[in-house]
C-alpha positions as CSV (number, residue, x, y, z in Angstrom):
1,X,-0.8,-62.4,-7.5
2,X,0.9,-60.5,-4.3
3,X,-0.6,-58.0,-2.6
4,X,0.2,-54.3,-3.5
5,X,1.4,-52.0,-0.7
6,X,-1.7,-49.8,0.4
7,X,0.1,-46.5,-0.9
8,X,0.4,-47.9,-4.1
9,X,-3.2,-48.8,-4.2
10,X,-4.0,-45.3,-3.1
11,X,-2.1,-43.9,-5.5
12,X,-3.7,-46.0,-8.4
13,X,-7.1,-44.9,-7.2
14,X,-6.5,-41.2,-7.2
15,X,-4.8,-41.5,-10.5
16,X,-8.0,-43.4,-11.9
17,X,-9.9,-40.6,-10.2
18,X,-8.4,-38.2,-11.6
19,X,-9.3,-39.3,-15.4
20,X,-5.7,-41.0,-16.0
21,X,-5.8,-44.1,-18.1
22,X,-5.2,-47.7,-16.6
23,X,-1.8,-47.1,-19.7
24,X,-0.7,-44.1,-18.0
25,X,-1.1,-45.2,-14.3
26,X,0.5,-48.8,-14.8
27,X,3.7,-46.0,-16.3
28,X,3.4,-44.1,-13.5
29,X,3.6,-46.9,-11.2
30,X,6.4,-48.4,-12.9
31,X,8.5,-45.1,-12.6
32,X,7.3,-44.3,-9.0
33,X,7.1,-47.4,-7.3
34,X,9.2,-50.1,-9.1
35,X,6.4,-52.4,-9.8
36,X,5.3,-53.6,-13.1
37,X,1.4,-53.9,-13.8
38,X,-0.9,-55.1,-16.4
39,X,-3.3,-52.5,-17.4
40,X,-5.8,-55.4,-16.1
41,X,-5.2,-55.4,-12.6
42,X,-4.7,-51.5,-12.8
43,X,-8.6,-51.9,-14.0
44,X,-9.4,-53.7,-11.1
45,X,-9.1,-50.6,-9.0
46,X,-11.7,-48.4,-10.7
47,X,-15.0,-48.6,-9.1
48,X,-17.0,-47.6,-12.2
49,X,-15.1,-50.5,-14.5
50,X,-16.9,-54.2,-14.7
51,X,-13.4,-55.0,-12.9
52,X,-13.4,-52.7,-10.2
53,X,-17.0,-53.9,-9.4
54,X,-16.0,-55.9,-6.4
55,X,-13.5,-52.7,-5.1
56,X,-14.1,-52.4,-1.1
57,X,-15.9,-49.8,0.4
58,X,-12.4,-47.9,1.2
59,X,-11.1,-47.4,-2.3
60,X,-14.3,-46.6,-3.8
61,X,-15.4,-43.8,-1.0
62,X,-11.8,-42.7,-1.8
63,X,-11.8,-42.6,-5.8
64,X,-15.5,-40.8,-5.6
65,X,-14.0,-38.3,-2.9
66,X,-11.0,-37.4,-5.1
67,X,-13.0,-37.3,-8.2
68,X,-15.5,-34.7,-6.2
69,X,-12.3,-32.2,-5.3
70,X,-11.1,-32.9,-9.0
71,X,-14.5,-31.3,-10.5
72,X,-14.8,-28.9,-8.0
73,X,-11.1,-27.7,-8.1
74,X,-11.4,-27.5,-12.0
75,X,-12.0,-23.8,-11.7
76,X,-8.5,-23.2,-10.0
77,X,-7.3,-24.5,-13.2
78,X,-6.2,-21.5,-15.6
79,X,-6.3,-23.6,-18.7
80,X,-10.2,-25.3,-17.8
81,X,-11.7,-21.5,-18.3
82,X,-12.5,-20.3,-21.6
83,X,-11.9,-16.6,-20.9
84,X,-8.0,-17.7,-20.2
85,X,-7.7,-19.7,-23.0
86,X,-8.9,-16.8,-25.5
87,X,-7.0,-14.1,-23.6
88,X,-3.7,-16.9,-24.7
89,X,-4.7,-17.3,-28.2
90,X,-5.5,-13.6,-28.5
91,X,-1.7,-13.1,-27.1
92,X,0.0,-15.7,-29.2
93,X,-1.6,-14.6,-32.5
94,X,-0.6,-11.0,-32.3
95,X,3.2,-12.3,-31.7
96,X,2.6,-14.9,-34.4
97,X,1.2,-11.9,-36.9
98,X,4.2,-9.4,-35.4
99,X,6.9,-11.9,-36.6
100,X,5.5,-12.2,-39.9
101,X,4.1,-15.8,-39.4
102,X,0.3,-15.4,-41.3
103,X,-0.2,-18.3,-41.5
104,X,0.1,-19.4,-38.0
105,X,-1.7,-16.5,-36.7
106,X,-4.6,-17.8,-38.9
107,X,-4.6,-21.0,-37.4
108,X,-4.8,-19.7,-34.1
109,X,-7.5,-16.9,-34.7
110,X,-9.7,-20.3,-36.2
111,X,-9.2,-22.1,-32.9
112,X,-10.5,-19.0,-31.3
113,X,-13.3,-19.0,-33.4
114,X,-14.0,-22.6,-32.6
115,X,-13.0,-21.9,-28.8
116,X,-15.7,-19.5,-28.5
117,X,-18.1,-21.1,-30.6
């Protein structure tokens, strides 16, 4: 097994971080760096994974301190606040009931229900 490049480790840790799945990184590493991975040894670098138990001190101070700005950043997120989301819904129904489309507009006004619920 050879040794990965130390940006490409970083960038499997902040991907792991950041919620992606060991499937999606090992794409995204394929695309971005040219290097084919097992979703195995993508595993290996997540802290919080029987695999990633022996991770060094580095990467796992790393993938704790990009998870930390993750959650905290969530609020600078439009979609991650439930006021936005509604205000959306509400938008995209009214067009949906001005073009004639009932149907869809009920859908949407039922995923507002639930949205608020």
């Amino acid at each position: 097994m050879t040794t990965l490049p130390g940006h490409v480790c970083a960038y499997i840790v902040a991907a792991l971080a950041c919620y992606d799945s060991p499937e999606q990184v090992a794409a995204a590493v394929k695309v971005n760096f040219g290097l084919v991975l097992t979703r195995q040894r993508i595993e290996a670098w997540h802290p919080e994974r029987r695999a990633g138990a022996r991770l060094g001190a580095r990467w796992r101070a790393m993938f704790y301190e990009t998870r930390g700005k993750l959650l905290a950043e969530l609020d600078d997120i439009p979609i991650a606040c439930q006021a936005y989301r509604l205000r959306v819904l509400d938008r995209v129904a009214a067009q949906a009931e001005a073009m004639g489309n009932f149907e869809l507009a009920a859908r949407i006004i039922e995923q507002a229900a639930r949205e608020a619920a």
